[in-house]
C-alpha positions as CSV (number, residue, x, y, z in Angstrom):
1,X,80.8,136.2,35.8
2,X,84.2,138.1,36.6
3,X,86.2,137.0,39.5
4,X,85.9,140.1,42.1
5,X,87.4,140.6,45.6
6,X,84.6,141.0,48.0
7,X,86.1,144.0,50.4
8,X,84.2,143.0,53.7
9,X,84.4,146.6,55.2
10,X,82.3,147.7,52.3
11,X,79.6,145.1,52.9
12,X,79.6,146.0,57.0
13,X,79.5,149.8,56.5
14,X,76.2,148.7,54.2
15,X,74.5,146.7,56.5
16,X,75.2,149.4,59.2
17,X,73.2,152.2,56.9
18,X,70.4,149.5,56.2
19,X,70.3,149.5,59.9
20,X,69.9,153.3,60.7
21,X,67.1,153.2,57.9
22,X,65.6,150.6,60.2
23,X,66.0,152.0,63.2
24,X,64.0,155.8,61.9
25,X,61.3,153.6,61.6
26,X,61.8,151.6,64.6
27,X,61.7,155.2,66.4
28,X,59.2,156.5,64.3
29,X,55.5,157.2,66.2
30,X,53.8,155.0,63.7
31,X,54.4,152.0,61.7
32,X,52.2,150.4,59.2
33,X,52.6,146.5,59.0
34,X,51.3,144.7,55.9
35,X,50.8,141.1,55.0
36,X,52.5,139.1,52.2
37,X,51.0,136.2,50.7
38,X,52.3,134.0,53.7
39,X,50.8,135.7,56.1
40,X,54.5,137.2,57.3
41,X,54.2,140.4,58.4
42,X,56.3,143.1,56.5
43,X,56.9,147.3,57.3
44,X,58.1,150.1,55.6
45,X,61.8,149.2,57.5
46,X,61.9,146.1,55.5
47,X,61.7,147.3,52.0
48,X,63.6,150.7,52.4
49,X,66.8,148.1,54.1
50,X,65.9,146.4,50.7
51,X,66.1,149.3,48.5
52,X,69.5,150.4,50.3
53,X,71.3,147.3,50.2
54,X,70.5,146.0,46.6
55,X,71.5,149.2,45.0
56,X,74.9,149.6,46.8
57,X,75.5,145.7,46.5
58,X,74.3,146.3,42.6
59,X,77.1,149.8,42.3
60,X,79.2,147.9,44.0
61,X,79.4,144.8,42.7
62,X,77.4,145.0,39.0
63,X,78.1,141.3,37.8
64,X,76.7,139.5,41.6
65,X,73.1,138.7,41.4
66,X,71.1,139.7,44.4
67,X,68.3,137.1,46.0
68,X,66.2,138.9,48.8
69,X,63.8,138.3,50.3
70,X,61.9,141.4,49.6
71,X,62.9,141.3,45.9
72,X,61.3,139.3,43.1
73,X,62.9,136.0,42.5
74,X,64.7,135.2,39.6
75,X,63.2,131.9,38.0
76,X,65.6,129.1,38.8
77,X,66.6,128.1,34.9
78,X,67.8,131.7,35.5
79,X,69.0,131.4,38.8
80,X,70.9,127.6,38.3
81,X,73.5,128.8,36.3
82,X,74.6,131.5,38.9
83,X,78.0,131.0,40.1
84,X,77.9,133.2,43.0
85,X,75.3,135.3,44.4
86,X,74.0,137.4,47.7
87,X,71.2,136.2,49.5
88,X,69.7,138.9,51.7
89,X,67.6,139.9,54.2
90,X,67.1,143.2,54.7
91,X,65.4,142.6,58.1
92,X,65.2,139.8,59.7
93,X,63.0,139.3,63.0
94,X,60.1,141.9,61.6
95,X,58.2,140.1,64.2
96,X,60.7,140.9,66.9
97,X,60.8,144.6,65.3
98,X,57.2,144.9,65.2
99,X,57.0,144.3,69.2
100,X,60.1,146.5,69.5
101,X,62.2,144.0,71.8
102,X,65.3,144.9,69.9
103,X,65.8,141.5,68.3
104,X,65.8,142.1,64.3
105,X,69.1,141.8,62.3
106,X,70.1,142.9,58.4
107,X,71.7,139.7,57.4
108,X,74.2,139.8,54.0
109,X,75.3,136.3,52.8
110,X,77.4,135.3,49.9
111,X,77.4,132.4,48.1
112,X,79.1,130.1,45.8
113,X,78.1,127.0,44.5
114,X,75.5,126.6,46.7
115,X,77.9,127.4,49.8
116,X,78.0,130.3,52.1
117,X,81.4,131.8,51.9
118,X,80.9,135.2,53.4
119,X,78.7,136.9,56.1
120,X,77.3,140.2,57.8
121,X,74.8,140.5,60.2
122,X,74.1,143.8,62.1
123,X,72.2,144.2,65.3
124,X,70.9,147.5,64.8
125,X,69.4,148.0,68.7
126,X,72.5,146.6,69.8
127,X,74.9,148.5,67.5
128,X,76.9,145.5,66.9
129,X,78.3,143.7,64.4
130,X,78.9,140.3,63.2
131,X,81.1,139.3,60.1
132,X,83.0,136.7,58.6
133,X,84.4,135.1,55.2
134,X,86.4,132.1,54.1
135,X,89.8,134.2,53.9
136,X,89.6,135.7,57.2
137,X,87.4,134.2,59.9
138,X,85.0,135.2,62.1
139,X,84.6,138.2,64.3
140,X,82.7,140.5,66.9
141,X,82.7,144.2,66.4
142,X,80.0,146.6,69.2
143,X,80.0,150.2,69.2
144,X,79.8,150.2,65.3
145,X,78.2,153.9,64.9
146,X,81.8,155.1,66.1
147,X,84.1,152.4,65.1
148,X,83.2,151.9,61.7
149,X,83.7,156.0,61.4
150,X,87.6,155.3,62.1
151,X,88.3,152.1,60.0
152,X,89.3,152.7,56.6
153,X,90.6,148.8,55.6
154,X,89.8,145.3,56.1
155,X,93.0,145.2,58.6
156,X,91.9,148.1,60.6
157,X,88.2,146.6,60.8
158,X,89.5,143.2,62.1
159,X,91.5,145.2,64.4
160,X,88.7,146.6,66.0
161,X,87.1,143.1,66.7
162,X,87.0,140.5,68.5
163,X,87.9,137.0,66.8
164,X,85.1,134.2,67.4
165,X,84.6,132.2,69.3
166,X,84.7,134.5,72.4
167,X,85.8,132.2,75.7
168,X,82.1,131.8,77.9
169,X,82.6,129.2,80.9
170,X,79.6,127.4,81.8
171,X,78.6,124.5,84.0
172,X,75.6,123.6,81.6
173,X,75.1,122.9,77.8
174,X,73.2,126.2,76.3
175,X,70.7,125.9,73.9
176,X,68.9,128.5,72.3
177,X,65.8,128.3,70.6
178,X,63.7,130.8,68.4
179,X,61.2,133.4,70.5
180,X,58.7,132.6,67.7
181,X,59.2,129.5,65.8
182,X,59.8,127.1,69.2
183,X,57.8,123.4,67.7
184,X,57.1,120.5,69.4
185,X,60.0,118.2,67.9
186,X,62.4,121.4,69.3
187,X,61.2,120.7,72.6
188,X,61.4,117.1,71.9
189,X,64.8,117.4,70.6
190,X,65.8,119.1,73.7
191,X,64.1,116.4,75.7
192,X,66.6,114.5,74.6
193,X,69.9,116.4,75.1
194,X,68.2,116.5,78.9
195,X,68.4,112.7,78.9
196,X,72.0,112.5,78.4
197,X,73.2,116.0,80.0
198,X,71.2,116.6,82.4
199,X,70.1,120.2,82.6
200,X,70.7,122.6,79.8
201,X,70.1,126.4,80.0
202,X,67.6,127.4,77.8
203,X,68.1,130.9,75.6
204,X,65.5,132.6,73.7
205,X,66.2,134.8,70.9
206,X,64.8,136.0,67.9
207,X,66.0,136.5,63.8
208,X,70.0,135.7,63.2
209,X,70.6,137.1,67.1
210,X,70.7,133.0,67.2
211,X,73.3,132.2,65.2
212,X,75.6,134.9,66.4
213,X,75.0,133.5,70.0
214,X,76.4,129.9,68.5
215,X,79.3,131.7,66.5
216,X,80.7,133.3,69.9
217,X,80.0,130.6,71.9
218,X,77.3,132.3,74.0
219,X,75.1,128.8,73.3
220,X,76.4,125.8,72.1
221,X,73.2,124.3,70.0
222,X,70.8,126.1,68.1
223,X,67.8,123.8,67.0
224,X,66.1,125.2,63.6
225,X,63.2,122.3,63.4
226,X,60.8,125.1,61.9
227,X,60.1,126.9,58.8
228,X,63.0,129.2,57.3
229,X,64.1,130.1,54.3
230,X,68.0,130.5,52.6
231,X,68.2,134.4,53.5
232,X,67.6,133.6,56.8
233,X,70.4,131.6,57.5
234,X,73.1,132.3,54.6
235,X,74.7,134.9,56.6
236,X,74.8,133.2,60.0
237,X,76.1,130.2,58.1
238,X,79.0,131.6,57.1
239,X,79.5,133.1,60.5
240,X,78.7,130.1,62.5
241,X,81.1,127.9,60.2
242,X,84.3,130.3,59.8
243,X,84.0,131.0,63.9
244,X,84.8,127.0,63.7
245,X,81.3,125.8,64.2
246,X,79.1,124.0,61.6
247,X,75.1,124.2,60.5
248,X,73.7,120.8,59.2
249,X,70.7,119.0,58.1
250,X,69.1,117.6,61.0
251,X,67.9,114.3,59.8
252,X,71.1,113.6,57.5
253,X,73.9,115.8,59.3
254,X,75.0,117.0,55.7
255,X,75.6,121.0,54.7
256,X,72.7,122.8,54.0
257,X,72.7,123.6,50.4
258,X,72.0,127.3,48.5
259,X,69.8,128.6,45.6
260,X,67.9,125.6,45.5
261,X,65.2,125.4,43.3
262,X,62.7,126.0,46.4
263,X,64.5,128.6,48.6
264,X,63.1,126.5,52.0
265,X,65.4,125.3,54.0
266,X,65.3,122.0,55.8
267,X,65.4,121.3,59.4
268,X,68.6,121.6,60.7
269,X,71.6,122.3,64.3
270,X,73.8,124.8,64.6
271,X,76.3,124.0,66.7
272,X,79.3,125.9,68.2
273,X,83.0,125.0,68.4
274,X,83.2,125.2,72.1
275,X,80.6,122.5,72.9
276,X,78.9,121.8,69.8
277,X,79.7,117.9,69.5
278,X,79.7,117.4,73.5
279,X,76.6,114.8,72.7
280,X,74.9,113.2,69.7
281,X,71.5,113.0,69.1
């Protein structure tokens, strides 16, 4: 596979036009919902964000594979000898955008060796922006309908955003938790924070909107003790860990590793630099 630069404003301004697709439909008088096989709900929105991202990802980038979840998977004897790849997903929350609350993301994660290097995740509802790689950090960027119309370099996008974590004084540990995964051992495991803080402030959220929250510093743990898969979190990995924060298995505190065989993910914390390790469980 050759060795390419990865220009980040390229891979924001294509998760931006993933996100106007989304949002025609999200405007749009009707909107047909099917089923997969997992009973996940999917819409028109998901599959033309597909169809966008995977062909400029594919022009852009010819010799990257693609994993999303909308796509057909590669067999992993295929898949295993991949050095680097994106894992997408071209709409995450289609719950959330379903019910119209405005909580869906396009989330655009790279990999290598199994490790999250480089992340996008767009707030369509929100116009705003979340990105990060290895070589430059995290960062913040709202208004992107305008800004992104006036940045023409990698310099001029980090210009016009704010570096993670943002500053957010609080007199109680936050913790947010999923709108529509929230388990019993999530409450338990806040149970237990309780024990030793005291009172926490509880945020919900739905899709990567989570992960963003613990990249700025917004919350400080984000529980995951459901069901998700590797393009839900790749992006917000790699946001969450370059803002100076860190995802890890929950029953082993170890990295959570990519292009597995089985694209699950175990259980597992984000936590944020601010006040992340301010307890143990």
């Amino acid at each position: 596979m050759v060795n390419q630069r990865i220009n980040i404003l390229e891979i924001a301004k294509t998760a931006f036009e993933a996100g106007q697709q989304i949002l025609d439909v999200y405007h749009s008088d009707g909107m047909t919902v099917e089923y997969k096989n997992d009973a996940s709900p999917v819409t028109i929105a998901d599959k033309k964000s597909h169809n966008y991202i995977c062909d400029k990802l594919s022009s852009l980038y010819p010799t990257i594979p693609l994993i999303s979840e909308e796509g057909e998977l590669p067999d992993y004897k295929q898949r295993e000898r991949w050095h680097t790849a994106w894992l997408i997903d071209p709409l995450d929350g289609t719950k959330e955008f379903i019910k119209r609350n405005g909580e869906f993301t396009v989330n655009i994660g790279l990999i290598k060796r199994g490790t999250p290097i480089l992340g996008v995740i767009y707030l369509p509802s929100q116009d705003t922006m979340y990105f990060a790689s290895s070589r430059l950090g995290s960062y913040k960027m709202e208004k992107c309908n305008t800004t992104l119309q006036k940045v023409y370099s990698e310099s001029e996008l980090i210009d016009a955003s704010e570096k993670l974590p943002i500053t957010q004084p609080r007199d109680s540990l936050a913790i947010v938790v999923s709108r529509s995964h929230f388990s019993t051992i999530t409450q338990a495991y806040i149970d237990q924070i309780q024990q030793q803080v005291g009172d926490v402030h509880i945020i919900e959220a739905g899709s990567s909107v989570k992960m963003c929250l613990i990249a700025e510093g917004s919350a400080d743990i984000y529980p995951r003790l459901s069901y998700s898969m590797e393009w839900d979190t790749a992006a917000g990995e790699a946001i969450v860990t370059f803002s100076g924060g860190r995802v890890e298995e929950y029953n082993t505190g170890l990295p959570l590793q990519y292009n597995k065989e089985h694209l699950k993910n175990p259980f597992h914390i984000a936590k944020s630099k601010l006040k992340g390790d301010f307890f143990h469980i």
